[in-house]
Structure formats: structure tokens, C-alpha cells
N, C-alpha and C positions, 0 to 999 in steps of 0.2 A: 504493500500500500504506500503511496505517496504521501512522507512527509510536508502538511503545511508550512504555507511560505513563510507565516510569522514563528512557526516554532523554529526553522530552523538556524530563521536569520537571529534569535534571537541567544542563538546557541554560541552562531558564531560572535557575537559580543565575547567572549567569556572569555577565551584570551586575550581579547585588547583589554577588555577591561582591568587583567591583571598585569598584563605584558607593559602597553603605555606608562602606567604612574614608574613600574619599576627602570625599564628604557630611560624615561626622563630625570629621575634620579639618579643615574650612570652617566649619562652626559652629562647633566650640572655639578655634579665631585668630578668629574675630568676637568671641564671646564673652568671651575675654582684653582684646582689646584696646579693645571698646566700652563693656563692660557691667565687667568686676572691675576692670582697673587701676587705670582713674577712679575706684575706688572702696575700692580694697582696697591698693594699688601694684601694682607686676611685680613684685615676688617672692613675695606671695602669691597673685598672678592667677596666675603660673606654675604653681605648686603645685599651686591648684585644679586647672585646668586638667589636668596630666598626671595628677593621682588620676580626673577623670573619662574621662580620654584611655585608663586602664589596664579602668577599669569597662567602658567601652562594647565594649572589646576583649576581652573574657572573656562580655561576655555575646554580643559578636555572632559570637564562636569557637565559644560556648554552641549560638547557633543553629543556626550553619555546619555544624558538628558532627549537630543531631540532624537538618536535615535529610538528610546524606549519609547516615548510618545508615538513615532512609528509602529513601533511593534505593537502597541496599542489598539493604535487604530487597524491594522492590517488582520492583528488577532479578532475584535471586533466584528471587521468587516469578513473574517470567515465565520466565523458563528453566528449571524448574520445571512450569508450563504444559504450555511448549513441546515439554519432553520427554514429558511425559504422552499431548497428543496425537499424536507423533512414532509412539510405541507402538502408540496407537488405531488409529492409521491406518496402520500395518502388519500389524497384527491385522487389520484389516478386509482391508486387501489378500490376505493370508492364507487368510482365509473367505471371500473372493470366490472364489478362485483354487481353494477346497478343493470350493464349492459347485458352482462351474462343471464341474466335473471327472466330474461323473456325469451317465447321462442317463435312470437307471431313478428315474420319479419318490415311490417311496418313498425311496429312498439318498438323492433331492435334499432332499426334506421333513427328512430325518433330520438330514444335516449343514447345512441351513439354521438350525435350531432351536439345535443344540449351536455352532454357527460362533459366531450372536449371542450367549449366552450366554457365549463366550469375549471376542467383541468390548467388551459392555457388563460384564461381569463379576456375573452374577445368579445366584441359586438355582433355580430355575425357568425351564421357556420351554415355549412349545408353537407348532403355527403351524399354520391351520387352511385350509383348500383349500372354496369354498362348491360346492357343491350346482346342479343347474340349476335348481330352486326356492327357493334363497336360504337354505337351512339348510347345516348343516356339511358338507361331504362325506366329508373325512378331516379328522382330527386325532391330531397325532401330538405327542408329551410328551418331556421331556429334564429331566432334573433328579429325578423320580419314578422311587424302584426299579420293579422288574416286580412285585411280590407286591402292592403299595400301584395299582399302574396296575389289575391284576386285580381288586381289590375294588372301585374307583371305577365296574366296568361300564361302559354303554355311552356313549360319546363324549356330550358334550352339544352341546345343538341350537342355540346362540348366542340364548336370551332375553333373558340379560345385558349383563354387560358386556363380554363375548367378542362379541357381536350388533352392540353397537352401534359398533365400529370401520367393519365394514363399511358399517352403515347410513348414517352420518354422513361416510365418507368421509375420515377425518381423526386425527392421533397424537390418542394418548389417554395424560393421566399421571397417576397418584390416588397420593395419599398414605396411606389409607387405604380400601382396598373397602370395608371394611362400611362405612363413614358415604357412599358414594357410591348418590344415587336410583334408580341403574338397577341396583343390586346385587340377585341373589337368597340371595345365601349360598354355602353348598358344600354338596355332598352328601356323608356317611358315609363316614369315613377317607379323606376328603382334607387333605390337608398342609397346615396354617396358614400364611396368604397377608397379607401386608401391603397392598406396595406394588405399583403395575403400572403398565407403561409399555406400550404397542401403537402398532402403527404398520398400512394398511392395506398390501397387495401388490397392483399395479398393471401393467398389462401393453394399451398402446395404451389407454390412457387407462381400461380397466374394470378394475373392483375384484373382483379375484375369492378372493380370502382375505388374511387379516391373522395378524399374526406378534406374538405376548405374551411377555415377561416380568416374572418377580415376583421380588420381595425381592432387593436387591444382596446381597453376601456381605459387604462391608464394615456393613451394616445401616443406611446412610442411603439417605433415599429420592433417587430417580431424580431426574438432575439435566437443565436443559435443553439441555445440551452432552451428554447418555448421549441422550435426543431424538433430535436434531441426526445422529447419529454411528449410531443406529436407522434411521434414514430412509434414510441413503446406502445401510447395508447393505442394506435391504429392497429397496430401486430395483432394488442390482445380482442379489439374490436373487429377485424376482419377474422378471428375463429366465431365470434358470437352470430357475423351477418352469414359466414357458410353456413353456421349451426344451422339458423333458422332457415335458409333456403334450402337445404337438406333435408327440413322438418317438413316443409312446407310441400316438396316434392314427395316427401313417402305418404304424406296427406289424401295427395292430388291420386298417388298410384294406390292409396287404399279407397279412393271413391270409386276410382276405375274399376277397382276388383270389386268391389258391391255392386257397381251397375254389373258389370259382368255375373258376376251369381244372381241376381236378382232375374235376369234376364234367361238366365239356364233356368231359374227355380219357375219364373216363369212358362218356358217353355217347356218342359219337364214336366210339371207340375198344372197349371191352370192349363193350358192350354189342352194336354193332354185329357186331364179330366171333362172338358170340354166337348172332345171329337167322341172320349167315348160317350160321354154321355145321348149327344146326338145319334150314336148306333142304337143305343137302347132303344129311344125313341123310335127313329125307324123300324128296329121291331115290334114295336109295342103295337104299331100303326097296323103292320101287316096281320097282327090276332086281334085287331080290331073286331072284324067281322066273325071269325072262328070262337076267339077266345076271348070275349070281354072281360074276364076277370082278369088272365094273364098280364090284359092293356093296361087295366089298373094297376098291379100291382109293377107294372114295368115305368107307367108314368109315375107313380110314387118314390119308387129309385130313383129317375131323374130326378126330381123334385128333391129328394134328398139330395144326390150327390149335386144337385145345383147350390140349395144351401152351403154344402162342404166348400167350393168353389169360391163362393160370395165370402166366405168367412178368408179362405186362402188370401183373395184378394183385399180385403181390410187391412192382413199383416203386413203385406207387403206396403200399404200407401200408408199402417200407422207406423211400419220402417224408416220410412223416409219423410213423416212429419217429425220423428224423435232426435231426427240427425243432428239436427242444430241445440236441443232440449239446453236450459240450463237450469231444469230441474232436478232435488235429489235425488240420490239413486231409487232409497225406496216408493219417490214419488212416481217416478217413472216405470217401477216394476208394476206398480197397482197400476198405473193405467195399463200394461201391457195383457196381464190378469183379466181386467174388463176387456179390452180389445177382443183376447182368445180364446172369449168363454165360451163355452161348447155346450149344448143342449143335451144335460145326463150328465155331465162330468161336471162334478164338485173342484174348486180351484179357492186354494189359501195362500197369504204370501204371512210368516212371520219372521221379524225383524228384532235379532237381537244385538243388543247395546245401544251408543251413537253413533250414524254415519256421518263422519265431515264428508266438507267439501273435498270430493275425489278430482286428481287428474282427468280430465276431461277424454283423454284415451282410454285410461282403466275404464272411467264409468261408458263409453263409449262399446269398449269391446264388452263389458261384463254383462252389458243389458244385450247384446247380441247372445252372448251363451246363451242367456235365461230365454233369446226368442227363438233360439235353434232347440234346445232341449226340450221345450213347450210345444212346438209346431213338431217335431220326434212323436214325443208321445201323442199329441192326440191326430195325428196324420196315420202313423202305425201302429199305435200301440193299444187304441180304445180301450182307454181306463175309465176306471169309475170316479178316479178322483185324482187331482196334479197340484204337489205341495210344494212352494217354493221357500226355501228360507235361505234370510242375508243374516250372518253374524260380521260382526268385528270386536277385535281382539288388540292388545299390544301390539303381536308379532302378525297377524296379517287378517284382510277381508277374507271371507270366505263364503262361495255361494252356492247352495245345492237346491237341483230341481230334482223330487221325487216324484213316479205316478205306480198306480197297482197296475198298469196295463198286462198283456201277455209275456213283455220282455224280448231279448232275443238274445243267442250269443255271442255275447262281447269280443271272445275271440277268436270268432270266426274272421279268416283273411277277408269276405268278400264285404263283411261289415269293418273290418279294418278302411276299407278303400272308399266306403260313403262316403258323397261328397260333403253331406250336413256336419258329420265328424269330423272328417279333416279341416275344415272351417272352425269349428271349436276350437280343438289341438293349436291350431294357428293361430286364434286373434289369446289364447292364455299364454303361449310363448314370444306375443310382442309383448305383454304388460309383464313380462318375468315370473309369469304365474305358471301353477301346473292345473292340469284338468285328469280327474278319471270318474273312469265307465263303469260302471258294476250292473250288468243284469243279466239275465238268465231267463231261458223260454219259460215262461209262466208265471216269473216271481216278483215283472215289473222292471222298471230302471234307474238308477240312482246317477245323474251327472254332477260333480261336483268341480268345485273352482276356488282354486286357492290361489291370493295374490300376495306377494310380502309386502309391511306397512312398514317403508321406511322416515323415522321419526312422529311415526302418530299419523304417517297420512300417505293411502299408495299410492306410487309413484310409477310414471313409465320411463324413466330413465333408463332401460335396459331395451326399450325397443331402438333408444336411438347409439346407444354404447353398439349393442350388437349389429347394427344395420338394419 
């Protein structure tokens, strides 16, 4: 570690300060005794002598003096420094910890911008996300009210000097924009802009937008320690903005896979009960005239299995009103309960302990289980009654759907490969959960779901840890 400048110069003092007095005490006894007495006697050589004896010691007091006052101040002015950075760098710690904290990539962008703007202390910031063709994607402002953002219209397309961060790869610091070449100006009722510091945002080594501010609030320009103290923050801000674009992509690709099942379960499912149902009919029509009662009792099948149909397709449209839900879990299981009540089968949901506010994934996938295990049993299973209970606990949620239906068995490979299953299996090993099956031909089915609670509340931090 680098010795401070005051400690060391004040080190070096220590020999002068004992070397000088004794030096000038060996030249004034040489002095006296070679050069004045010979020539003046001892009592005016004396004389001499202690008048320059008292000189030399006021001026080398003189020295002494101003260089401590030096070291004073120099000492001072590093603790001083030190404290300054002390601040910086918990301010930054601060804005890491604030930026980190979200995973919806507007929130991130938002508190990235105002975070730096705390950290370096500026009037202005924005921080700009590129495009897959190299212009802006989003940009988002901090330091501009909303009336002034509204007139400015639509985001600009990085020509400038907002462009060239990304282009070049590298901080950017100007003392002045307009006197810099790659300036174009501002557009109409934008905010008078001095200074500006950029830095770009980096993620496995691509450059995928850059993060600006203008004008400090103190009014000098940006210094290369406010640089310096940019770049750390951006490092730890460009893992938070991939987090959330990462987040935001397995999102996008888990809507996809629901429309996609949905549209199998669909077609699988409704559609087919559908076609056959229309066969029935069609025979039912042709013992019309032979077999009247046959027709009845064939129209009454349809009519049922039209019901069965009508009820399929509820789940499915109360699937996709729950999507967005920011109701509690157990509020959302009781409506799913009413959703998929079934004429003959008795249906209970009990709840034990309290549920907090769950991760919005957990509660996401785990009310999926509870609609795959419910539409299971009363699809294949015709039970007489389907028990749903939520616990939580210290150590984790836990959810099990039980029915008395006929069962089946669990370890048969060809029920291994159901697609209902392996959809369960799936959405408990994004939430870090495990799921198991227990049933048996005759004896019913029991699916359960266990999540871990970490600190009192589950979490899906394991879907985005694992991919």
C-alpha cells in the first residue's frame, strides 16, 4: 500500500531536524575558533558567534515551523480525501444494493440512473439500453420533470455524443458539449447541458448501452476520480440490467410455453371432446327412429360431456385471467376451487399458518400445480371429493392436492411421460421446489409441492441461479 504524502514527508523532517541544529553548531566552534579569534579575540569571537548561533535558530525554527504547518495541512487535506471517498463508496454500495434489488427491467433502468446521480452527485442522468441494430432501445431520464420529458418527444437515436460511448467502447468526459466534434446540439426545450461524463455498460464483455450524466450540482466539471467511481458503479449496474433482461426473457419464453400447452390442452383436450361428442350425436340421430330411448340416452351423454367441455373451457380462460393476479395465494386457490367445481365432487381448500407475500413466480407456478392436479383428478380420476391444502412453515411452503378418485400407477413409464406431469415436475424445479406423486389404481392420488422459504418468504432465486 502507498505510503501518504504527509506521513512521509513528515518523516523525512527527522533528520534535518536533528542533523541542522547539530551541523550549525560544528561550523560556528570552527568558525570561532579558526577564523574570529585569530582575528577579533574570544570575547568578540564569542559574541559573534552566539548572535549568529540565535539567527540561525529562528530562522531554522522559521523553517521547522512552516514546514509542519505543511504537513498539517496536507495531512488534513488527506483525511479529508479519505473521508470523501469513504462516503463515495458507500453511496455506491448503497446503489449497488438498491439497483440489485429489482428484477423488472424498467425499475432497474430507473434506479440505475437516479442511484449514479446520487453516487457522483449531478443534475442530470439518463442510461440508454441499444437496440439489436445499434440505435437506442430504451432511454430513460432522471433529473428532467415529466412536462419538460413530454415536450422533448421521442427518445433520441444516439448520433451524438450519447452514440458515441457505445461506438468507441470507452468513458467519455467533456467539459463542455457544445465545443465537442461529435456534438449535434439539443433539440427544443431541452435543459441546458454543460458538462458530461459516460461510461459504457458491459455484460461478458458486449456493450450493450451506456449510462450519462450532466452538470454536477456543485457546478464544476466532472472530475477523474467522479470517472473512476462511474465505472465501478456501471460494472456492478450492467450485471443488474442483464439480470433483469434475462429475467424478462425466461418470462417472455414461459408465456410462450403456456400458450403453447394451452393450445395442445386445447386441442387434445376440448376440441377433441368436441368431435366426439358430435359422433355420438350423429348416432343418437340414426336410433332416432328404431330406438328412441337409445337417442335419449345418447343425447344425455352429449349433454353431459358438453357440460364436461364448458367446464374445461372456464379453466382454461380462468388460466389466463389469474396470470397477472396480485392476489394471495390462498385467495386465488379458492377462487380456482369455485372455478372447478364439479357437479358430485365435494372440493375443500385448508390453509394452515400465514401466507406472506410470495415471489410472484413461486405463487405463479404453485397455483399452476394446484390447476394441473385438480383438472388430473376430476378429468381422470372421478372422485367423490378433491382436498387441497396450503401449509407454511419456517423451513418451506408446502402444497398438496388430494382426491379419493380410482388412482393410477405412478410408476408406470407411460404415466411417467404425461404431458400434465411433466409440466408439474417442471414449473417445482424452477421455484427450487420438489413435487411427488403417490397413487395407486383404486386408492386415489396425492400430489404434493414443497418449496424452500428462504428467510421467512419463498423465493425463486434458483430459477434464475440455474437458468
Amino acid at each position: 500500500m502507498e505510503e501518504p504524502r504527509d506521513a512521509s514527508g513528515t518523516r523525512r523532517l527527522r533528520p534535518w531536524a536533528v542533523g541542522l541544529p547539530l551541523g550549525l553548531i560544528v561550523v560556528l566552534e570552527l568558525l570561532r575558533d579558526l577564523v574570529l579569534r585569530p582575528r577579533w579575540g574570544a570575547q568578540r569571537a564569542a559574541d559573534t558567534v552566539t548572535v549568529l548561533a540565535l539567527v540561525g535558530l529562528a530562522v531554522f525554527s522559521l523553517i521547522i515551523w512552516r514546514l509542519v504547518e505543511r504537513a498539517e495541512r496536507d495531512l488534513a487535506g488527506a483525511y479529508e480525501t479519505a473521508r470523501i471517498k469513504e462516503r463515495q463508496l458507500m453511496a455506491l454500495h448503497e446503489a449497488a444494493l438498491s439497483v440489485t434489488g429489482a428484477l423488472d427491467l424498467e425499475t432497474v433502468l430507473r434506479r440505475v440512473v437516479e442511484a449514479s446521480r446520487g453516487v457522483i452527485g449531478s443534475r442530470y442522468g439518463a442510461v440508454a439500453v441499444l437496440a439489436p441494430d445499434g440505435t437506442i432501445g430504451q432511454f430513460v431520464t432522471s433529473g428532467v420533470d415529466a412536462a419538460t420529458r413530454r415536450l422533448l418527444g421521442a427518445a433520441p437515436v444516439g448520433h451524438g455524443l450519447l452514440g458515441l460511448v457505445s461506438e468507441e467502447g470507452r468513458p467519455l468526459r467533456v467539459d463542455d458539449i457544445t465545443a465537442h466534434p461529435r456534438s449535434v446540439g439539443f433539440p427544443p426545450h431541452h435543459p441546458p447541458m454543460t458538462t458530461l461524463l459516460a461510461v459504457p455498460l458491459r455484460f461478458q464483455g458486449e456493450i450493450f448501452g451506456s449510462l450519462y450524466l450532466a452538470d454536477r450540482v456543485d457546478g464544476r466539471p466532472f472530475t477523474p476520480s467522479d470517472q473512476v467511481m462511474l465505472e465501478r458503479f456501471g460494472a456492478q449496474a450492467s450485471i443488474a440490467v442483464a439480470n433483469a433482461r434475462l429475467y424478462g426473457e425466461v418470462q417472455r419464453l414461459s408465456l410462450l410455453e403456456e400458450r403453447e400447452r394451452i393450445s395442445m390442452d386445447l386441442h387434445d383436450g376440448v376440441l377433441q371432446n368436441l368431435y366426439a361428442t358430435g359422433l355420438g350425436l350423429e348416432a343418437a340421430l340414426e336410433e332416432l327412429e328404431r330406438d328412441p330411448e337409445a337417442t335419449r340416452r345418447g343425447v344425455d351423454c352429449a349433454i353431459e360431456s358438453l357440460h364436461g367441455t364448458i367446464a374445461d373451457i372456464r379453466h382454461y380462460i380462468f388460466d389466463l385471467r389469474t396470470a397477472g393476479t396480485e392476489s394471495k395465494l390462498p385467495v386465488v386457490l379458492r377462487q380456482l376451487l369455485d372455478a372447478m367445481a364439479h357437479p358430485g365432487v365435494a372440493v375443500a381448500l385448508d390453509v394452515v399458518g400465514e401466507v406472506p407475500e410470495l415471489d410472484p413466480q413461486v405463487q405463479w407456478e404453485t397455483w399452476h400445480v394446484a390447476r394441473e392436479a385438480m383438472a388430473n383428478a376430476l378429468r381422470h380420476g372421478h372422485p367423490q371429493s378433491v382436498a387441497v391444502h396450503l401449509a407454511v412453515t419456517g423451513a418451506a411452503l408446502s402444497l398438496e392436492v388430494r382426491d379419493d378418485g380410482r388412482g393410477f400407477d405412478a410408476q408406470a413409464e407411460q404415466h411417467e411421460q404425461h404431458h400434465g406431469l411433466r409440466n408439474m415436475r417442471r414449473r417445482a424445479e424452477v421455484v427450487g421446489g420438489t413435487l411427488r406423486i403417490d397413487s395407486a389404481p383404486g386408492q386415489g392420488t396425492v400430489v404434493s409441492l414443497t418449496v424452500p422459504m428462504k428467510g421467512g418468504e419463498a423465493s425463486s432465486d434458483h430459477s434464475l441461479a440455474g437458468g
